[in-house]
N, C-alpha and C positions, 0 to 999 in steps of 0.2 A: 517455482510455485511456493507456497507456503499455506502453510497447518491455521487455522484459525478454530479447531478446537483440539481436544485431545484425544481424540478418536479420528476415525477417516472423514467423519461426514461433513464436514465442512473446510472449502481449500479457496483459496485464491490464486491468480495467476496472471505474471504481468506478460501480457502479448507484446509481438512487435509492432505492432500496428497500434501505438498508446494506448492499448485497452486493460483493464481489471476486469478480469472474468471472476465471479464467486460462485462455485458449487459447490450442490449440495448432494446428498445421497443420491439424488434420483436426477443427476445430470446439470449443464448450465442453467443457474439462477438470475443471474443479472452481469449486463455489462455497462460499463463506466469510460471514461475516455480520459484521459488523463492531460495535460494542457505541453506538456512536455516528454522524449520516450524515456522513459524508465529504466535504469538498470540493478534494482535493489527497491523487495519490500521489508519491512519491519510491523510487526502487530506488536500493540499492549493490549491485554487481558482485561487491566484495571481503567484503563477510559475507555475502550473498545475502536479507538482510533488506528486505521492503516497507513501506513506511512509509506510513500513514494516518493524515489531518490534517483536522479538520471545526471540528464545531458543541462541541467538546469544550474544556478546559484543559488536553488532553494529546494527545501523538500514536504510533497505534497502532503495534505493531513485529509483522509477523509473520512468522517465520524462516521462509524457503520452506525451505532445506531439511531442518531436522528438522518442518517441519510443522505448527506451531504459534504461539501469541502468546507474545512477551515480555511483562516489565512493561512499560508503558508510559512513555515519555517525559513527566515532568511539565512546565508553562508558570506560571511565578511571576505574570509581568503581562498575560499572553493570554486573554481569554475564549475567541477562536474563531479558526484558523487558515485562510484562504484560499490560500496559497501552500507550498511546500517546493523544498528544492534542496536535493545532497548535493554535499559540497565535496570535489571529486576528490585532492586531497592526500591 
């Protein structure tokens, strides 16, 4: 799972079943399906974009707040992504 604010009430959580679950204080908020399974999420603060990282050659982008997927991040020499990290600069 992962923190999507700085307090408890807002979490994300990548399922095995390709899903992004996001709640809130008061239980499951919404679920998402993700096109590939997942093994690694990454949040930025500053665009509000979730990042999904798996069994793919690319990694998912989904802008929390219009709601939606970007294109996807391509990987030149990565078959499959186990880690991410967003460089606070």
């Amino acid at each position: 799972f992962l923190w999507l604010s700085e307090d408890w009430k807002k979490l994300a959580f990548l399922m095995d079943d390709r899903t992004v679950e996001f709640h809130s204080q008061f239980g499951r908020h919404h679920r998402i399906r993700v096109p590939k399974h997942g093994r690694a999420l990454a949040y930025d603060a500053e665009s509000c974009n979730l990042f999904v990282a798996g069994s793919a050659s690319e990694v998912y982008r989904i802008d929390l707040e219009g709601g939606m997927f970007q294109v996807p991040l391509p990987l030149r020499r990565l078959e499959e992504v186990h880690a991410l990290a967003v460089n606070p600069a």
